[in-house]
Each structure stands twice: as C-alpha cells, then as structure tokens.
C-alpha positions in Angstrom: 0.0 0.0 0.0 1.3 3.5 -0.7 0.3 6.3 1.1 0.8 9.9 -0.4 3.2 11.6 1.7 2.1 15.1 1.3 -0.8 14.1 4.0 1.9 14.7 6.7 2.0 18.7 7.2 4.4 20.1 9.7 3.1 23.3 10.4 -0.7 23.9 8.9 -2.4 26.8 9.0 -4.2 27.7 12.3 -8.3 26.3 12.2 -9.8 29.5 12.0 -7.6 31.0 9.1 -8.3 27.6 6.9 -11.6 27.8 7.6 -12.0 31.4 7.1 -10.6 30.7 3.3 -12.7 27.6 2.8 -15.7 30.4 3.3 -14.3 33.1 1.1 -13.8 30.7 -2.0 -17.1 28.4 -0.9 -19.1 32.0 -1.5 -17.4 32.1 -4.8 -19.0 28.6 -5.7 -22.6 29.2 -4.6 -22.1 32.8 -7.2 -20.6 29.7 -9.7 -23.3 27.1 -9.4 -26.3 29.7 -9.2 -25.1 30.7 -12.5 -24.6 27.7 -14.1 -28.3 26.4 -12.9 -30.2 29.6 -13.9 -31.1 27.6 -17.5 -33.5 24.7 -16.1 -36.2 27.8 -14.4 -36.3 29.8 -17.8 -36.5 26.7 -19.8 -40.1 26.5 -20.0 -40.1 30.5 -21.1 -37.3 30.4 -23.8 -39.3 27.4 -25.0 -42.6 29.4 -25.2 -41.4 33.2 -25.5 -38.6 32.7 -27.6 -39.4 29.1 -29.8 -36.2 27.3 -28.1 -36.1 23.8 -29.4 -35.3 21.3 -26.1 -32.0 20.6 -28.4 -30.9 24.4 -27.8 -31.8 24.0 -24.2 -29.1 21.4 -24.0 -27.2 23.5 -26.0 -27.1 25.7 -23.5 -25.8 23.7 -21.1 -23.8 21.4 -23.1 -21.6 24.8 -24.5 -20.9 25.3 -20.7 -18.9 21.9 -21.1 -17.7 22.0 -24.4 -14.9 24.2 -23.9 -13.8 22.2 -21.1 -12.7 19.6 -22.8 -9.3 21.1 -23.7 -9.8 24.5 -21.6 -9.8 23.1 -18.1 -6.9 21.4 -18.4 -5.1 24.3 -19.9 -6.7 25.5 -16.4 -5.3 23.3 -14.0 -1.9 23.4 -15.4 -1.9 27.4 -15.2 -3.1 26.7 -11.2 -0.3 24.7 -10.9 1.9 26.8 -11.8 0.8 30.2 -11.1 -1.1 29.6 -7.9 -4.7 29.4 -6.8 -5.1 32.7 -5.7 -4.8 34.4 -9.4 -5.9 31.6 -11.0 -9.2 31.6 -9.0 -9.8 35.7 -9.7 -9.0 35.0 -13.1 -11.5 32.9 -13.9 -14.9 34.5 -11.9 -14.1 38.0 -13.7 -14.3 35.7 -17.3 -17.4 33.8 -15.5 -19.1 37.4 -14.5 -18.5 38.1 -18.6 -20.2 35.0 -19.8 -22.9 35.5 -17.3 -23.9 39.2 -18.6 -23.2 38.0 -22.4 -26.4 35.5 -21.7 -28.8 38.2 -20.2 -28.4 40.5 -23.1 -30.3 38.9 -25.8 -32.7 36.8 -27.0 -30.9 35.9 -30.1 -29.6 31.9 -29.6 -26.2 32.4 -31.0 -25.7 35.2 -28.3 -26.7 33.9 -25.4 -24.7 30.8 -26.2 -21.5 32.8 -26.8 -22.2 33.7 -23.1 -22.9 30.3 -21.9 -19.6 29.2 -23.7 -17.7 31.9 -22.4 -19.2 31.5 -19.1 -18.0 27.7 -19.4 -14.5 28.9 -20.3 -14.4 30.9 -16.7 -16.3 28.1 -14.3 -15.1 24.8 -14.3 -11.5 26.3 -14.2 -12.2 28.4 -11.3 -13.9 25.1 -9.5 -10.5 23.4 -10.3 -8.6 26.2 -8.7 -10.6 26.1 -5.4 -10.7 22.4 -5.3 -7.2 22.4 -5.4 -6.8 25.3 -2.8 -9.0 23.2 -0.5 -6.8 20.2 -1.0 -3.8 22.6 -0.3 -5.2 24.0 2.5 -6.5 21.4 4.4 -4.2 18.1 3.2 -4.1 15.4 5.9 -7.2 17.7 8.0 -10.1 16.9 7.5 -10.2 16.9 3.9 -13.6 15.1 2.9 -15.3 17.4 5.8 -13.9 20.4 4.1 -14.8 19.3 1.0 -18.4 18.6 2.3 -19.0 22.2 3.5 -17.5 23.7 0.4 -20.2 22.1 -1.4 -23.0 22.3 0.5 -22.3 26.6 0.2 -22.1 25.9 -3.6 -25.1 23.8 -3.7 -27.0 26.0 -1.9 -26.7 28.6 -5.2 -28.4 25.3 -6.9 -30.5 25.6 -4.8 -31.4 28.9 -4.6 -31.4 29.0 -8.7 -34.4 26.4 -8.6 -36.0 28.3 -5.8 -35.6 31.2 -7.2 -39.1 30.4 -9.3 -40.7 31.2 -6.2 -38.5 33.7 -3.9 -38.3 35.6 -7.4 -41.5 34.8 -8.4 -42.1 38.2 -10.1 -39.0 38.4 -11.8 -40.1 34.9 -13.7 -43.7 36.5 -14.9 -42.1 39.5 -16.6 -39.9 36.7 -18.7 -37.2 34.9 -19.2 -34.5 38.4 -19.3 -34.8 39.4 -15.2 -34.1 36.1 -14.0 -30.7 36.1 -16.1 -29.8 39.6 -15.3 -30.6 38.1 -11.4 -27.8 35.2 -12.0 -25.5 38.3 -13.2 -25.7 39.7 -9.9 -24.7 36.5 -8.1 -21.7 36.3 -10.4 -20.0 39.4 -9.3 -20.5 38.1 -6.2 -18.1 35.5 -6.5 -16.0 38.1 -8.1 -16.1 40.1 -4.8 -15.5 36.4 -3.0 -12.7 35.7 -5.2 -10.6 38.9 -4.1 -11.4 38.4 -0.5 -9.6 35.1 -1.0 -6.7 36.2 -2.6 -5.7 38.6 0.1 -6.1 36.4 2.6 -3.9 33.6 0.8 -1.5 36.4 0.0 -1.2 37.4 3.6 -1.5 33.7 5.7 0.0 30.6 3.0 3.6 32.0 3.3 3.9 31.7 7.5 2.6 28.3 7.2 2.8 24.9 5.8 0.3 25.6 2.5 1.6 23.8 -0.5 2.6 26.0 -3.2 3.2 25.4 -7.1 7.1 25.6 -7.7 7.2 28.0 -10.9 10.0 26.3 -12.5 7.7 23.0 -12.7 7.2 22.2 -16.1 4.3 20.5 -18.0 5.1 17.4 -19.7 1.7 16.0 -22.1 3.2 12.3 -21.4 2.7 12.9 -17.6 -0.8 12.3 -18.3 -0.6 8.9 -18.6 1.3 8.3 -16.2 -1.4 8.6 -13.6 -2.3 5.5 -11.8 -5.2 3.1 -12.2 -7.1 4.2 -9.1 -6.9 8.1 -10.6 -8.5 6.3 -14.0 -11.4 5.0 -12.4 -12.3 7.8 -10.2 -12.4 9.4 -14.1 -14.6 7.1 -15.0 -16.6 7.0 -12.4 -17.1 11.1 -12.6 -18.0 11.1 -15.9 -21.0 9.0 -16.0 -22.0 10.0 -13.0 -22.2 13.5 -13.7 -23.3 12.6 -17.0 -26.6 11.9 -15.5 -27.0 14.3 -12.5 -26.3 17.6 -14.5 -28.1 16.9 -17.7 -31.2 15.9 -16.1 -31.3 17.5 -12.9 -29.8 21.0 -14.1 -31.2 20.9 -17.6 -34.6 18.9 -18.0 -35.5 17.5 -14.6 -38.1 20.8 -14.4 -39.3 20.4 -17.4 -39.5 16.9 -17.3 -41.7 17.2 -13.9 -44.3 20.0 -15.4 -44.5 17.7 -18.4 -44.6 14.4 -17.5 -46.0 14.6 -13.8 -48.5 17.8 -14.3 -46.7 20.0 -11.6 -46.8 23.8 -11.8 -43.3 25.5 -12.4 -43.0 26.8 -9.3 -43.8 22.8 -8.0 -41.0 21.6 -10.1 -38.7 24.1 -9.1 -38.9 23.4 -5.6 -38.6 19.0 -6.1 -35.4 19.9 -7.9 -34.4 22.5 -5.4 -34.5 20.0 -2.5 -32.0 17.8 -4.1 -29.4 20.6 -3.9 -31.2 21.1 0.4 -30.8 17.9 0.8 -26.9 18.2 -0.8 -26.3 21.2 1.7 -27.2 19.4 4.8 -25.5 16.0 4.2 -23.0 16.6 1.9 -20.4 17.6 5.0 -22.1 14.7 6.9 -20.6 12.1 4.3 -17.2 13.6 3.6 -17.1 13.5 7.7 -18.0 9.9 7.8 -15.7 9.3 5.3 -12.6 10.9 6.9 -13.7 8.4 10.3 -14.3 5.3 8.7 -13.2 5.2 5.3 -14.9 2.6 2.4 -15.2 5.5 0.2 -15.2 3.3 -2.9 -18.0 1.0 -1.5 -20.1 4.6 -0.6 -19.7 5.8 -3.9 -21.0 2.4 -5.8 -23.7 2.3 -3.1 -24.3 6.3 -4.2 -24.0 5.3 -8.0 -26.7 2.5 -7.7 -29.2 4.4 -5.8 -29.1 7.2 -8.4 -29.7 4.1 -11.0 -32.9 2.8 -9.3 -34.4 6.5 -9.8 -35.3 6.6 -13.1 -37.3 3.1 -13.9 -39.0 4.4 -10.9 -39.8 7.6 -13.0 -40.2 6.1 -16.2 -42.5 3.3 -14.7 -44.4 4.1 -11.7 -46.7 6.5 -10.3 -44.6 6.9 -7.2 -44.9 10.0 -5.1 -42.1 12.4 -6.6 -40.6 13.3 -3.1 -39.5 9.5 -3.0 -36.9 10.0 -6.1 -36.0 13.4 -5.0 -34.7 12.3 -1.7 -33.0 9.0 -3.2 -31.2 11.9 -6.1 -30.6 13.9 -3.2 -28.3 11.2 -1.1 -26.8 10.2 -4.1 -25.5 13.6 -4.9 -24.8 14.2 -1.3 -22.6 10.8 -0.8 -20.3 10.7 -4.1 -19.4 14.0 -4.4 -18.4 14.3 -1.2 -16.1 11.5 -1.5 -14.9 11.8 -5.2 -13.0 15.1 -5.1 -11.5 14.8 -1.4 -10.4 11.0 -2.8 -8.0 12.5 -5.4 -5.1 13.9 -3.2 -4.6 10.2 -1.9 -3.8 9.1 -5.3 -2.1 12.1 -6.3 1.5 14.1 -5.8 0.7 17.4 -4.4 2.3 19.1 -7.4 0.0 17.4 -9.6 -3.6 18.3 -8.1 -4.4 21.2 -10.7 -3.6 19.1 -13.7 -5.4 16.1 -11.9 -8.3 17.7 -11.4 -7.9 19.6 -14.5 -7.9 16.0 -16.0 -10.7 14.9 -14.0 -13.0 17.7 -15.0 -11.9 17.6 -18.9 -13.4 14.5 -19.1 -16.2 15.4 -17.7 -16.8 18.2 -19.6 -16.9 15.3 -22.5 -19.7 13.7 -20.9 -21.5 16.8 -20.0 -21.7 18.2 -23.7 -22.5 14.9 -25.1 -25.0 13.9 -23.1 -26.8 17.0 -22.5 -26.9 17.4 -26.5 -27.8 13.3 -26.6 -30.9 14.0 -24.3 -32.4 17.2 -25.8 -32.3 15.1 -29.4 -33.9 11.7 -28.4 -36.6 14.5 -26.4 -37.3 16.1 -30.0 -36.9 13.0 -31.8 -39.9 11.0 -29.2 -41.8 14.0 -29.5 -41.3 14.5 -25.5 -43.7 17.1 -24.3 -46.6 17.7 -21.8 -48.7 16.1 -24.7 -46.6 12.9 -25.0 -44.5 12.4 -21.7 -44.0 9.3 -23.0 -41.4 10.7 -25.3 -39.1 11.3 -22.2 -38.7 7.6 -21.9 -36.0 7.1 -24.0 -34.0 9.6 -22.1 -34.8 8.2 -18.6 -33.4 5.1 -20.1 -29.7 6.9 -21.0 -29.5 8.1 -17.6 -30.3 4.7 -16.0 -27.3 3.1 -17.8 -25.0 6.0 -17.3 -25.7 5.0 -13.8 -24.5 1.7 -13.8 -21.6 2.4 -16.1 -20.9 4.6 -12.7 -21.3 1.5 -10.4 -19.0 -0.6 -12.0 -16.1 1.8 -12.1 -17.0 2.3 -8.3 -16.8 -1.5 -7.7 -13.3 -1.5 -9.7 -11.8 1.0 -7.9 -13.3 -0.7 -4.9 -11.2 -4.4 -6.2 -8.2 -2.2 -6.6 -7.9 0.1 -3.3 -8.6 -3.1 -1.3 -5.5 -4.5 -2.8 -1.9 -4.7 -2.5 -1.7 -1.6 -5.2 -4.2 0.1 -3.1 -3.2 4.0 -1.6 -5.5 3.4 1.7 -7.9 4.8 -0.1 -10.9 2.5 1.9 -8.4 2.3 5.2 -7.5 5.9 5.7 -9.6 7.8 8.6 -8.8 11.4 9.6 -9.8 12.5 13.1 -12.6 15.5 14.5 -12.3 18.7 12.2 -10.5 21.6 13.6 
C-alpha cells in the first residue's frame, strides 16, 4: 500500500484562518453554481417566449462543457503553476462576462456565446478552489472540508431552482430578469474571489500551504502516467455526472411539469430539495468518510441508488418526493467522496492538472449527453402532450448509472488491494 506523503504537514495553518478561506472561496461557488443552474427555471419560457427547441436548451448547457474539454486542463496546469489565488480571480471575472453575455439577448447564438464563455471561466475556477481546499486542508479533515464547500455551492443550486418562487415576479415578466438576477450572483463570487486572494497572500507564506514551484514544467506524457485508481475515479465522474447535471440541471423541471402535471414553481422546488438535501448532508458524508473510510463502496452504493431512480420515473406513479430524496443522497454521498479522494492518489504538485484532468473529461460527458438527451426528447416528440417521449431519455441516464457503479466497484477491487493508496483504510480524526 502506498500512502501519499504530502498528507503529513508540519506546520498547517491555524483552524480559524483555513476555515476562514474555505468560506471566502465556498461563497465564490454558490455565485458559480447559481449561474450555471439559472437555465432549467427559464427553460419553460425560452421554450414558449422565444421558440427554443429542447435541443438548444441542451445546447445551452452542453456549450458550458464543451470548452472544457481542452480548456480546463489548460486551467489546472496554469493553477499549478501560477497559484490558486490568481488563477481563481482570473476565472470568476471571465465567469461574471459570460454570465452578462447570456442576459443580453434573446438571439440563440448570443446567449450561447455567453454560456460558452461562461463555461470557459467556471469549471477552471472550480478546479482552482478544489485544489486550494486540497492545499489548505491536506491530511485535515479533507472530505469534511470538501463537504461544507459544497453544500455553500449547492445552496446557489438551490437557490437557482428556488428562485421560481422567492423571485416569483421576476419569472412573470420573462425569461431576461431572472438572467440579469444570475448576473448579480456572479460578481458576487468576483467580490468572494478577491477576499480570498488577500487572505492567501497574507497567511500561505507563514505556514505549511503547499505552493506550485514556478519552474515546474508540463510534460503531455505525464498524463498517462497517472495511476489506475486516478483512472477510475475518471470514470466514475463522468458517467455519473453525465446523468446528475443533464437531467437534474437541464430537464429534470421540465420533465416534472411535463410528465407529472406539476406547476413551475412545484418543479422548481422537487429539484431544489435535491441541492437542500446536498447542503445538509454533503459535509455529513465527507465526515463519515474521513472516520471510517470505504469510500469506494459509498460511492458504488451512491451510483446504484441514483440508477434505481429513473425506472421508478419512467414506470411508476410513485410519489415524486420518493426520487428526490433517493437523487438527493446520491448527490450528497459521491461528491463528497470523489474530489477529497483524489489527493490520496495524487502528488501534491500534480492536483491542478489532476483535477484539470478529472474535469476535462467530464466536460466530455456533460456536452455529449446534455446534446444526446435534448435530441432523443425532439426526436420521441417528449412534451406535456406525450411524456412518453421522455422515456428514451430516462433510459440513457439509468445506464449512465451503472456504467458509474461498475467503475465504483473496480476502484473498490483495486484500493482493497496490495496496489491500493488506503484509499478504503485511511480515517482522519474531529475537524478543527
């Protein structure tokens, strides 16, 4: 077994500066993630004001990911070599851009240039402050940290979904106010963003916070020199992710008014509990998995609950509270295992590029499958006339699910193995 020796840290950072930080760039998040999930409460309206197709709704969404495929990488390798705290400012200002670029105009093309230039900003500033939470709190509490910062970023999912009702009259004057809403939220991560980069400025250098050497140099072939572990935690995040974002951030309202007869403001609040039920538990499972470990077996157990949800859907008349809460604990239990996992598999030096990686690949799965699901919905004639025609698509997701669970069960095989990096054994004590 080999156990990453960067979880060892001399002299860390006292409790209330790391935690002070893990707010700063956790407000940046919830400005990221409201942003991203302000598409899915105006989808009904572009659809009926503006003549949107549900293949430009994914469109929307899948342009977010598309240039991730080669940009986040580009990202994570700039974070490792010129620090978290510019690299994470960076990337909200170009975020703020892309959010404004989508408010202005009901033309298509434009508001998918800002979509795509949103894209361009987000998932590299999510890489930089996953890899400053993995610098800040290595061998401390990592899954715990990682919990809370994502239970502050869900909860701008969550306020996105809810939004239909807290903004209520925003939403009856169109689709324009609640974008120009999302706007503001997006310098607010701006605003979050600086706060953190003083504070890093002023605190990393009296302590032991891994920094990125400049003279570190890129090398393409590194890539594959990842191990097999790393590889399957890939896998693992791109189907499932696959399946949580395009339904749950692109359709999964639309899908309820449709298929189940539920008002907007109904919809919006069963997808908004998914991201309540994220914010509570999330830090609850990245806790339990610092004390006990198994986080392989937690995440195929996460990956098969999300797999039972959509036959369920597809084939029953089951209340829909009883699949929101069984999304809501899968996307409470992986995530908050996945991301914390990778700096046990990883060198230090390494973490923007991995996650850079890990993201990029994503990013794959996110434009294809968003585009995939908006086309078999046109092509099934999917509407509040022939819910049927959402079928098809309930079907994609369920095997995206699976793919998810077998990776999970592999890495499971491996990491209980001689090869393994402890990543079912290793506990980590109370935060502080």
């Amino acid at each position: 077994m080999t156990i990453n020796p960067a979880l060892a840290v001399k002299n860390p950072p006292p409790a209330v500066w790391r935690w002070s930080v893990l707010v700063a760039i956790s407000v940046a998040m919830f400005g990221n993630y409201y942003v991203y999930d302000s598409i899915a409460p105006v989808a009904d309206s572009l659809q009926k004001l503006l003549g949107y197709t549900d293949t430009q709704i994914g469109t929307l969404n899948a342009i977010y990911s598309l240039p991730n495929i080669v940009v986040v990488l580009i990202g994570g390798v700039i974070v490792d070599r010129f620090g978290t705290r510019l690299s994470t400012l960076l990337f909200a200002i170009i975020c703020s851009i892309g959010a404004l670029v989508t408010a202005i105009s009901p033309s298509f093309p434009v508001m998918a240039a800002g979509r795509l230039i949103f894209g361009l900003g987000a998932e590299s500033m999510i890489v930089a402050i996953t890899v400053a939470i993995g610098q800040w709190f290595v061998g401390r509490q990592l899954g715990f940290a990682f919990g809370v910062n994502l239970s502050i970023a869900r909860a701008g999912s969550y306020s996105a979904d809810y939004s239909t009702t807290w903004f209520k009259h925003l939403y009856d004057q169109g689709w324009q106010p609640p974008l120009f809403l999302a706007v503001g939220f997006a310098l607010i991560a701006v605003v979050a963003c600086i706060v953190y980069y003083m504070m890093d400025r002023r605190i990393a250098r009296q302590y032991d916070v891994p920094q990125p050497s400049p003279s570190d140099r890129f090398v393409w072939s590194d890539l594959w020199r990842f191990d097999k572990s790393f590889w399957y935690v890939i896998g693992l995040c791109v189907t499932f992710y696959s399946v949580i974002f395009p339904f749950r951030s692109t359709f999964a309202i639309k899908y309820f008014q449709h298929a189940h007869g539920v008002t907007l403001q109904e919809a919006g609040a069963l997808n908004g509990y998914v991201f309540l039920a994220a914010i509570i538990a999330t830090p609850l499972f990245g806790l339990m998995a610092d004390r006990v470990g198994h986080r392989a077996a937690f995440m195929a157990f996460g990956c098969f609950l999300l797999a039972a949800v959509f036959p369920i859907l597809a084939y029953t008349d089951a209340n829909l509270w009883i699949t929101t809460v069984m999304i809501g604990i899968a996307f409470s239990l992986v995530p908050a295992i996945i991301w914390p996992a990778v700096p046990y598999l990883v060198e230090p030096n390494r973490l923007g590029t991995a996650y850079g990686l890990m993201t990029m690949v994503q990013a794959m799965g996110l434009t294809s499958i968003n585009l995939v699901a908006g086309a078999l919905n046109d092509a099934y004639g999917a509407s509040a006339e022939n819910p049927g025609g959402y079928t098809p698509m309930l079907w994609l997701f369920l095997f995206l699910s699976l793919f998810g669970f077998v990776f999970a069960y592999a890495l499971r095989v491996r990491e209980t193995g001689a090869q393994g990096h402890g990543l079912e054994t290793i506990k980590a004590g109370v935060p502080g």
